[in-house]
MIKOLFI-22667 format. One record per residue (C-alpha): residue in three letters; x, y, z. Coordinates in steps of 0.02 Angstrom, whole numbers, plus 50000, padded with zeros to 5 digits. Example, Ala and Ser with C-alpha at 12.3 -4.5 7.8 and 13.67 -1.06 7.14 Angstrom:
// residues 2
ALA506154977550390SER506844994750357
END
This chain:
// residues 285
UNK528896244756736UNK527656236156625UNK526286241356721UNK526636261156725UNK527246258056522UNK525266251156497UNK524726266956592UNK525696279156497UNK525166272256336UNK523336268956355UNK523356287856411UNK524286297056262UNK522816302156159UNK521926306756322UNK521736323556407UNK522676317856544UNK524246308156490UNK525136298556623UNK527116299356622UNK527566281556651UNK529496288756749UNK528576298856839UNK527206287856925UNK528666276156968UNK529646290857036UNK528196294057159UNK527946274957202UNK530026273057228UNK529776290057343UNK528316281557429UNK529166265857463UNK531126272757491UNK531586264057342UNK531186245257397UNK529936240657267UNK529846223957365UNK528336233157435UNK527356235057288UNK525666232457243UNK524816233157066UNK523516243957166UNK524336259057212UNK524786261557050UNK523356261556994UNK522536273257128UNK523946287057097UNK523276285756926UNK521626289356963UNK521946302857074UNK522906309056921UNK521536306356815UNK520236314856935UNK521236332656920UNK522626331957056UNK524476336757011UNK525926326657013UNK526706343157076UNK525386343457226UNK525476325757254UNK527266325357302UNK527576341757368UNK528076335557541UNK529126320257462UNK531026323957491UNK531546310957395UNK530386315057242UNK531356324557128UNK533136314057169UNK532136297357112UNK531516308656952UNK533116313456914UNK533646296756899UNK532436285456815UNK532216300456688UNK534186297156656UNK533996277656644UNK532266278256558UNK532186293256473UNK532486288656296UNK531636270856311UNK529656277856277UNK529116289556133UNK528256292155975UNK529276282055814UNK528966275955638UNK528966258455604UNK528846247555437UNK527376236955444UNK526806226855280UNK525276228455183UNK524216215555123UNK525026215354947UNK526736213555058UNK527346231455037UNK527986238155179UNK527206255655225UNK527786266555393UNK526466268955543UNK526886280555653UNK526556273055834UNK526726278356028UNK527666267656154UNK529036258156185UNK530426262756053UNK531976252456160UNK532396234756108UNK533176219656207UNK535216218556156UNK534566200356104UNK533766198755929UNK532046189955927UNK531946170155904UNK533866167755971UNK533916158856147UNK534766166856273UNK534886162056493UNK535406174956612UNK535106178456798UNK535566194356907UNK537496192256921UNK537876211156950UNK539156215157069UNK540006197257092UNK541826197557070UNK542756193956924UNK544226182356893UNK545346189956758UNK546506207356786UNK546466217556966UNK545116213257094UNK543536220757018UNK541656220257025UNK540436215456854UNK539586232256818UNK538646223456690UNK537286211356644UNK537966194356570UNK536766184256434UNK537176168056393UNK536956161156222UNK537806155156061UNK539116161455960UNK538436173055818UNK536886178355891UNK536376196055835UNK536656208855939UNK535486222855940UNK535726240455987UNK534456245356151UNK534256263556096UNK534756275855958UNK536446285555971UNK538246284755906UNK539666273555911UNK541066280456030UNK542066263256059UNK542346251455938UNK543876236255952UNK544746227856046UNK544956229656258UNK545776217056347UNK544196213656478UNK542916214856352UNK543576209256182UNK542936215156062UNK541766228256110UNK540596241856061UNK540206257156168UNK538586266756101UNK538046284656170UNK536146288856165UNK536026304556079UNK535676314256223UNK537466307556302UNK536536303356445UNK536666284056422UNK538176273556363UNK537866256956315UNK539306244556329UNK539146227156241UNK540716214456240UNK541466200756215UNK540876199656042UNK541346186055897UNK543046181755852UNK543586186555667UNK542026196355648UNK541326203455794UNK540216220455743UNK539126223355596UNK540316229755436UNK539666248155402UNK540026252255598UNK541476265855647UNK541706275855767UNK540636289355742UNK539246279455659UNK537486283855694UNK536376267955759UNK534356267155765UNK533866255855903UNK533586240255834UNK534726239555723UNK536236223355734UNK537676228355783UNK538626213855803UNK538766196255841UNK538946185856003UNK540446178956043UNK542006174856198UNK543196184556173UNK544196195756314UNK545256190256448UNK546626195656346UNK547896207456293UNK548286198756125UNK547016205955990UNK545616193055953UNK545656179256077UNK544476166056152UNK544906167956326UNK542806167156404UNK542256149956442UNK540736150656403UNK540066162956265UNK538736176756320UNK538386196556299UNK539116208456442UNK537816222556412UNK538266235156523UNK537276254756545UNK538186267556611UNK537446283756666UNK538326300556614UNK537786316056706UNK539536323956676UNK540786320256558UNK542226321956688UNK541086305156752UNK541476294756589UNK543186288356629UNK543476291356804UNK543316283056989UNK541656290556972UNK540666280956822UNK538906273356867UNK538486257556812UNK536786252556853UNK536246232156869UNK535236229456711UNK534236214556748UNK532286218856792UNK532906231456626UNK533316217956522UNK531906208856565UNK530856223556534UNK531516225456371UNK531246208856303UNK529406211056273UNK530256221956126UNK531636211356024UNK532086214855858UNK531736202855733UNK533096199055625UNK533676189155451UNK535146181255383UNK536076189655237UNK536506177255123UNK538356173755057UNK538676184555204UNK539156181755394UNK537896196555433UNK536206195155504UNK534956212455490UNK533366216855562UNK531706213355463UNK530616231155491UNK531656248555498UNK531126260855639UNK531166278355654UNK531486289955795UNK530006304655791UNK530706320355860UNK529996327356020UNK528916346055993
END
């Protein structure tokens, strides 16, 4: 991931931009999907065979599993790396927006707050019917800003009896849903959320907590505290709620994603935290 992100992105101004999903489509073809195999190098030598005028349509024109491999890290990745606005301050400690090219996705963990986590996806789970974690668990302390991954709008917002209190956010091209739970007792999300609401990623959202386990509104019923961030992809809305949802095991994402966490700031007299420098999504041509 990071090294077909530093391709992508030292190409843009070039005359031959590299698509970051799509040289990682052609190395999962390559490999059948076990990245285990990897090496830096042939990374970089589809790149330069790229680079030196061959297609990416020639290149895998006798790959079956090409386009299938597309098709998916395009729905996982797809919003994650674009052109955005971002507040940067000025000398004279103005802030002024600078439009940039790259990675636009934050980790669900703001910046400076401690956080342990390892790849628990799949294990059972101890409360309700027998049941696998479709999610990513991250370990940390009550109140810890929660940030949203990528830009969309609230669908979910209370109380579930697995998750607590949770928030459900759909990337605006409803190809994503981001699931985040077990948030803080008495005041788990960020006050001007609603259903509804529009989020930019980056912004917090709400507040680490352990609550769940329960069907009595707003109880401590997790041992230990931590964010379930869970990623759901949506290729058809009869998908959403059914025996049919995909849940994907977010941990090389996460990990990705925190060379990009959110800085954030406490709101005093308040029990709010918000991020320092506003971003903005820059529409695609």
């Amino acid at each position: 991931l990071r090294q077909a992100l530093r391709l992508d992105v030292d190409s843009f101004t070039s005359d031959c931009h590299l698509n970051w999903i799509e040289l990682l489509a052609y190395l999962a073809a390559r490999y059948g999907g076990d990245f285990s195999r990897f090496r830096t190098t042939d990374m970089d030598t589809l790149a330069e065979r790229i680079k030196g005028g061959e297609s990416m349509q020639t290149l895998t024109e006798n790959m079956k599993y090409y386009a299938y491999y597309l098709e998916a890290y395009t729905a996982v990745l797809g919003g994650m790396v674009g052109t955005y606005e971002i507040q940067e301050p000025a000398e004279n400690g103005s802030l002024s927006w600078v439009t940039k090219y790259g990675l636009k996705a934050f980790s669900p963990i703001a910046k400076h707050f401690p956080y342990q986590d390892y790849d628990d996806f799949g294990v059972s789970r101890s409360y309700g019917f027998k049941r696998r974690h479709l999610g990513h668990d991250m370990m940390g302390q009550v109140g810890t800003p929660i940030i949203a991954v990528e830009s969309g709008y609230v669908e979910a917002l209370g109380w579930n009896q697995y998750g607590g209190w949770r928030i459900g956010i759909r990337s605006f091209d409803k190809k994503r849903y981001y699931y985040y739970a077990h948030l803080r007792k008495n005041y788990p999300f960020q006050s001007n959320l609603k259903e509804g609401s529009a989020v930019q990623a980056g912004d917090v959202i709400g507040y680490m907590g352990r609550t769940g386990y329960s069907s009595k509104e707003n109880t401590n019923n997790i041992e230990e505290s931590h964010l379930h961030f869970g990623l759901e992809l949506v290729f058809d809305e009869s998908q959403k709620e059914s025996d049919h949802e995909i849940w994907i095991n977010c941990y090389e994402l996460v990990k990705f994603l925190r060379r990009n966490q959110c800085e954030a700031v406490k709101v005093e007299g308040t029990k709010e935290w918000r991020r320092v420098y506003q971003t903005k999504d820059v529409p695609t041509a």
